[in-house]
N, C-alpha and C positions, 0 to 999 in steps of 0.2 A: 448279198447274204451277210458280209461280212459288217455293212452299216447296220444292220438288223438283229446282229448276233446274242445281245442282251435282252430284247424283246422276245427272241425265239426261244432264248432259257429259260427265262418268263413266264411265258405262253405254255410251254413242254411244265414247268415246276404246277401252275394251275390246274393244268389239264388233271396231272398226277393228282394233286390235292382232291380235285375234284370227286376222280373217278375212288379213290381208296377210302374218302369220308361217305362218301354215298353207300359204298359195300358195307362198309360198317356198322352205320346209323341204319341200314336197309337191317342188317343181319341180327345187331342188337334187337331190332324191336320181332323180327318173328323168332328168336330165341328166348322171346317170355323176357327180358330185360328191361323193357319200356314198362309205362304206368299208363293208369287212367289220370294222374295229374304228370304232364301234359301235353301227354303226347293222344290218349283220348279223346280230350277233350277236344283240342284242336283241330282233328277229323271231324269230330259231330260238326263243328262248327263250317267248315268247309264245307263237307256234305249236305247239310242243311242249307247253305248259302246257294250250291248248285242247284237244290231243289225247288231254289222259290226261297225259300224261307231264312232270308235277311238277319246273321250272323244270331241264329236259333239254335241254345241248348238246355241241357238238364241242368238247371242248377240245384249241388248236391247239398246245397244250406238251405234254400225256399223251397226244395219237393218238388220242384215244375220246372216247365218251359219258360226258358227267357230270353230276353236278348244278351250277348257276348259281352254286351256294355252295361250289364250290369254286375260284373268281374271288375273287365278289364276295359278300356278304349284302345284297342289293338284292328281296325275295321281294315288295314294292311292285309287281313286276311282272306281278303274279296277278292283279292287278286288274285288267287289262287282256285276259287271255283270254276271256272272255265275248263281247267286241266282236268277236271272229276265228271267234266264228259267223255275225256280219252279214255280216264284212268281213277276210279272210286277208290283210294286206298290213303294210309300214311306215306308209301312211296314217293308218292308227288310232292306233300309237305317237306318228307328230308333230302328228296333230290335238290328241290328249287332254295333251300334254304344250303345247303353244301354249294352250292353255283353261285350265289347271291355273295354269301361267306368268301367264296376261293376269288372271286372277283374286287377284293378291297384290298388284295395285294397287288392287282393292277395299280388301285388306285394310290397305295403308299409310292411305290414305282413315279408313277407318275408326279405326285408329289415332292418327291427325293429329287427328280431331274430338275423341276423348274427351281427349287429350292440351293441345290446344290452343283449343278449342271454335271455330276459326275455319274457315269453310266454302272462302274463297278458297284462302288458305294449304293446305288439305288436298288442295283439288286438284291443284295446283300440284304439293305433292309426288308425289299419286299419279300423275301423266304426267312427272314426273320418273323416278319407275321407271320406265314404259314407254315412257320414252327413254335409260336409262341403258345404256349401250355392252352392260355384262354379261350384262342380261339378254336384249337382243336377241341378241350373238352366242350364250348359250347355247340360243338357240329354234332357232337354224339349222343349230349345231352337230351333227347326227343327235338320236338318245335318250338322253337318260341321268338315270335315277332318280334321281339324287340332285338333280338340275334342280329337279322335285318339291319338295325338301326348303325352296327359298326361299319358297314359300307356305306350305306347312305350317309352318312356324317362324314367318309371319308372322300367321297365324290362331292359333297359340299363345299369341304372345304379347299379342295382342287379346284373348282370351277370359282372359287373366288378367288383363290391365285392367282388364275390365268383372265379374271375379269369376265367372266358370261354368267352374268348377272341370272338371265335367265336361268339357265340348268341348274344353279346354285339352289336358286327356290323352287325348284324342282324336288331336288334333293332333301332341302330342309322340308319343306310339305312331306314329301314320305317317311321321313323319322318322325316326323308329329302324328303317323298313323300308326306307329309301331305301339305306343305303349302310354298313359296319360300324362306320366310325371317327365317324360323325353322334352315337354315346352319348359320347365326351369333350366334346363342344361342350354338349350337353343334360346333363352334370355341372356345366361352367364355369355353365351357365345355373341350375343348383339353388343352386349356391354364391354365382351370382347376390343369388338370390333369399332367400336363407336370412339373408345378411354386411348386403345394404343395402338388398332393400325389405321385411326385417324379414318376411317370410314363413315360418318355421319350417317348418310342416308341409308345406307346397306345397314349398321348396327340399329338404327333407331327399329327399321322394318321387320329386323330380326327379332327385336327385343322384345315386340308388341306383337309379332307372331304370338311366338315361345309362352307370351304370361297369358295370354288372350286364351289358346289352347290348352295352357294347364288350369286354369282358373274352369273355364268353361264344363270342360271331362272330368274334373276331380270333384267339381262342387255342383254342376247341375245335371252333367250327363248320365255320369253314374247315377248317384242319385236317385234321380228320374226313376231311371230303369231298376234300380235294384230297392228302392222304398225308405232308403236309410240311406248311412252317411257309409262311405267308402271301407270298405273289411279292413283296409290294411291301418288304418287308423291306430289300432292297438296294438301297433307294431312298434309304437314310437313312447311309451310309456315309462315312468321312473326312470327318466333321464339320469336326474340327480343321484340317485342311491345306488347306478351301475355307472355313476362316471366314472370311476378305478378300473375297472372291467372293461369300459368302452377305450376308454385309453391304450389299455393294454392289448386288447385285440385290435384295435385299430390301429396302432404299430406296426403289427405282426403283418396285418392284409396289405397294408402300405409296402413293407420292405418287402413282401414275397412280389406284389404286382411290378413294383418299379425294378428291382434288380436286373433283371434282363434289358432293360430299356433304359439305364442308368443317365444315359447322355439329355432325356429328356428334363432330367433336374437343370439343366441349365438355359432350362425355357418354362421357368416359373408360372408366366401370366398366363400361357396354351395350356398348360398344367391344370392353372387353379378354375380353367373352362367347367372343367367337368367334375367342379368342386360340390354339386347340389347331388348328384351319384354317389361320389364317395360319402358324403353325409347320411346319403339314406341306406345305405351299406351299412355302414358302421355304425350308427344311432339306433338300429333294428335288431330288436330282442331275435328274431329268425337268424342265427345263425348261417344260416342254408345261402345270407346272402356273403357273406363273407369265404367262401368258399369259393376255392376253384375249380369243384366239378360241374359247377351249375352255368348258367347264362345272367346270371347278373352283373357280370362286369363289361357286359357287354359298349355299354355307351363309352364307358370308361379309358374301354382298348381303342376308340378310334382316336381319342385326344391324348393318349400316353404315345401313340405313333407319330401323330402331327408332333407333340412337342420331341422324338427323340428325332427327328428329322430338323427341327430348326433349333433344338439344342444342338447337335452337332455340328452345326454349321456355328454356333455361337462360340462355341468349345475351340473348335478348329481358328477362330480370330484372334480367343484371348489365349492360345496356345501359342507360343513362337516356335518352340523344338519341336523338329521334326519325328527325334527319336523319341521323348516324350509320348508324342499324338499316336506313331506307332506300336508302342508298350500298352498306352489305353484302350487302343483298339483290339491290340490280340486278348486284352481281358474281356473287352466285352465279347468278341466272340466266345470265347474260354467257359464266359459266362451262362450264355445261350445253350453253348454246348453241355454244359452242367445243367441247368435247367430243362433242357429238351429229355437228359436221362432221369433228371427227378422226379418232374410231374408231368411228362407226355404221356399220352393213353394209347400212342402207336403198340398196335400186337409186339412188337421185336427190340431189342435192343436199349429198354428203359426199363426202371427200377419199377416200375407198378402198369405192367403191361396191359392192354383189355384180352381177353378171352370168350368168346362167347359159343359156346360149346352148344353142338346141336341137341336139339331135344329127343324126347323119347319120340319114336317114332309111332308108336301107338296116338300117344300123346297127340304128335302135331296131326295124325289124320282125322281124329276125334274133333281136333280146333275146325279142319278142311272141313269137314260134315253138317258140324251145327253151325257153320256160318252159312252154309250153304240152304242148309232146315230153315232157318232162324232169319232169312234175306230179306224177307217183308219188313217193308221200313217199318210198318204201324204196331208190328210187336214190340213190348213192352221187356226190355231185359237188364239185367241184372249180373255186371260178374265181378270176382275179385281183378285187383288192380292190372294183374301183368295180363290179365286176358284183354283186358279194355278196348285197347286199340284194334283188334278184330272185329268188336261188336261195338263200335260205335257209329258204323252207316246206318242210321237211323233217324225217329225222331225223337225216339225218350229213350233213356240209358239213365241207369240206374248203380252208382257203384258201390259193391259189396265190402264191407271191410270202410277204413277211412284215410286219410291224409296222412302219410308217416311225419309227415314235418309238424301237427301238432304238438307232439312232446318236445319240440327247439323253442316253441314258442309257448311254453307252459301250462296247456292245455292236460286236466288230467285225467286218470282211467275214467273217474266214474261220471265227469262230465261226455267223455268222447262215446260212452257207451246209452248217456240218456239221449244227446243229440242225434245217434249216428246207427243205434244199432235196429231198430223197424224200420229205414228209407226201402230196403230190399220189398218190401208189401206191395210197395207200388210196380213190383214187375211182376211179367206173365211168365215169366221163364228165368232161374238165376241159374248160374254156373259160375263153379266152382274148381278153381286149380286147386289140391289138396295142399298144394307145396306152399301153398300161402298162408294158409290156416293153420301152423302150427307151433306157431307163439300162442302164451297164456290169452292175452288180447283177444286177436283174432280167432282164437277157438270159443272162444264165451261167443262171437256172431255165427261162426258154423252151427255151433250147437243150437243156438234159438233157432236157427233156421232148420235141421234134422230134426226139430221137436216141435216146429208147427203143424198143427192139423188141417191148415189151410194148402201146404204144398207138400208133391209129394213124388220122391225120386223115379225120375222115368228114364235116365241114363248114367250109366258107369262103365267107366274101362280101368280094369288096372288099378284100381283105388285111384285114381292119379284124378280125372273128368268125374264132375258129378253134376247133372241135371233135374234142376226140380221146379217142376212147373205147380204154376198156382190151380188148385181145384174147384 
């Protein structure tokens, strides 16, 4: 027991993790918290997949049925249909991605021993991931495959530590399923590998994974499937006239992400791995990516842990005093611990806690009913965002209302309302939470919709549910 004693705290710290981001991410989305971007989407996509129909959904820009890669190259998500023979719901998406997530502090663990051979110190680190701001908001965040990508990256890079070649590319093949641009980060990591820890054959085979797969899914896959060139394209525009602003915000994302991880600064070259992320962060008019309540720094978190792992070990050589390395270290804890009450989303004992307050009870059995009415996959529906993920077992889903993240990215009224505001025509049935339709915005789509002659209210509760099928 007592050879074992670090592993069992470990194991007891995961477990925890596990079981209280699942409650969470479970409880967030049936308290109307979730969206149809995308945590939605991600179910149609799964559900479809279990039915036959090969990463099949609604895309809400072309009006039809497409494939998932004409988004995203995220096909990671195949993995997951098998489980929606147990069990049809988001459930399964935020359990298996909370377990995937709480499992890459194994792998820091892991990392930290062979790295460092100290049992304390590895712990340490590994509950430092599973307190690091990013990774907890990306557990509560909805779904998002590339989430995935920070363990996979981090079992990669373990398995080349310890030299099993195999499992390694293992590992890196399942981040190259996660998301399209994941092959530029798994090139910086072959060039890694090939410039400074002298691995020839491993980096050349990495490098030409990594460009082969981004080259391929950005410029022919997509593509393909979507008729054009990549959405996110106009994401990277007037470099030059927001260089002041990129600088300056890129600062700020910079010292918030490293702070807690500080020892990592003296492991430069692991650092500059996952320099093609940080660039697409910070060069991207979307704000949303420079944030830390989202899943974008996902790739990021797994090589800011690699390098504060073999930065520390660097620290600790070019350090002689002991009392020194002792002082640095109670800061970084000090630090963590300030960080953990800043930006953790735990319900208790942080400065911006989450809440997710149950609903009206009218309310949620009105949701139990028409999901229940409304179960044939081959209906045709329609609802504003936080209902999505209810009514996305289907094959066509329709969402009411539009993308709140178009105004980050300067997208304006009277564009969002000629693009966005008839999609709802194409269902047989829309519903409406009222709680969402009452910004200026969104009441201009309520209203066209209460003043078509084509649909026509056949349920209410409570002003709160409204139901209007097409006639």
């Amino acid at each position: 027991m007592k050879k074992y004693f670090f592993q069992i705290l470990l194991s007891i710290s995961i477990i925890f993790f596990i079981i209280i981001f699942s409650y969470l991410s479970i409880r967030r989305y049936r308290t109307l918290n979730s969206y149809y971007y995308d945590l939605g989407i991600m179910n149609q996509v799964v559900y479809n997949t279990s039915r036959g129909r090969f990463l099949e959904m609604t895309n809400q820009d072309l009006k039809k049925n497409v494939s998932r890669l004409a988004t995203h190259f995220d096909p990671i998500l195949t993995v997951f249909a098998p489980f929606y023979k147990l069990y049809e719901g988001p459930e399964v998406l935020l359990i298996g991605q909370v377990i995937i997530l709480g499992l890459g502090a194994l792998a820091v663990f892991l990392i930290s021993q062979k790295v460092l051979k100290k049992n304390l110190i590895s712990l340490i680190f590994a509950l430092t991931y599973l307190f690091y701001f990013a990774i907890q908001r990306a557990a509560l965040f909805d779904f998002h495959a590339v989430t995935l990508a920070t363990t996979f990256f981090l079992f990669a890079l373990y398995f080349n530590l310890v030299k099993k070649n195999s499992w390694y590319y293992v590992f890196i093949f399942l981040t190259l399923l996660t998301k399209e641009h994941v092959g530029l980060v798994v090139f910086f990591l072959g060039i890694y590998l090939f410039f400074v820890k002298k691995e020839k054959k491993t980096g050349m085979i990495t490098a030409i994974l990594g460009i082969i797969f981004f080259i391929v899914s950005v410029y022919f896959i997509i593509p393909y499937f979507r008729g054009s060139e990549h959405f996110a394209t106009g994401y990277f525009v007037d470099i030059k006239s927001r260089l002041p602003n990129i600088i300056k915000n890129g600062t700020s994302y910079f010292r918030l992400m490293i702070s807690p991880l500080f020892y990592s600064l003296f492991s430069p070259l692991t650092l500059l791995t996952s320099l093609p992320e940080w660039a697409i962060n910070i060069l991207s008019i979307n704000s949303n990516q420079r944030s830390i309540y989202f899943h974008y720094n996902s790739i990021i978190v797994a090589f800011l842990f690699y390098s504060l792992i073999l930065g520390y070990k660097n620290f600790d050589r070019i350090i002689k005093s002991k009392i020194l390395k002792v002082i640095i270290f109670l800061i970084f804890i000090s630090i963590n611990i300030y960080s953990i009450y800043q930006y953790n989303p735990i319900p208790y004992f942080v400065k911006q806690p989450v809440h997710y307050n149950e609903i009206d009870k009218i309310k949620s059995e009105s949701i139990k009913f028409l999901v229940n009415k409304l179960k044939d996959e081959n209906i045709k529906v329609a609802t504003t965002p936080k209902l999505a993920p209810f009514f996305t077992n289907r094959r066509f889903y329709y969402n009411f209302l539009y993308d709140s993240a178009f105004a980050s990215i300067g997208i304006t009224e009277d564009r969002i309302i000629k693009n966005e505001i008839n999609k709802y025509r194409l269902a047989d049935y829309v519903i409406i939470n009222k709680q969402e339709v009452k910004q200026k915005l969104s009441n201009k789509f309520y209203n066209k919709l209460k003043n078509d002659v084509d649909y026509q209210m056949i349920f209410f509760d409570n002003q709160e549910i409204e139901v209007f099928k097409k006639i």
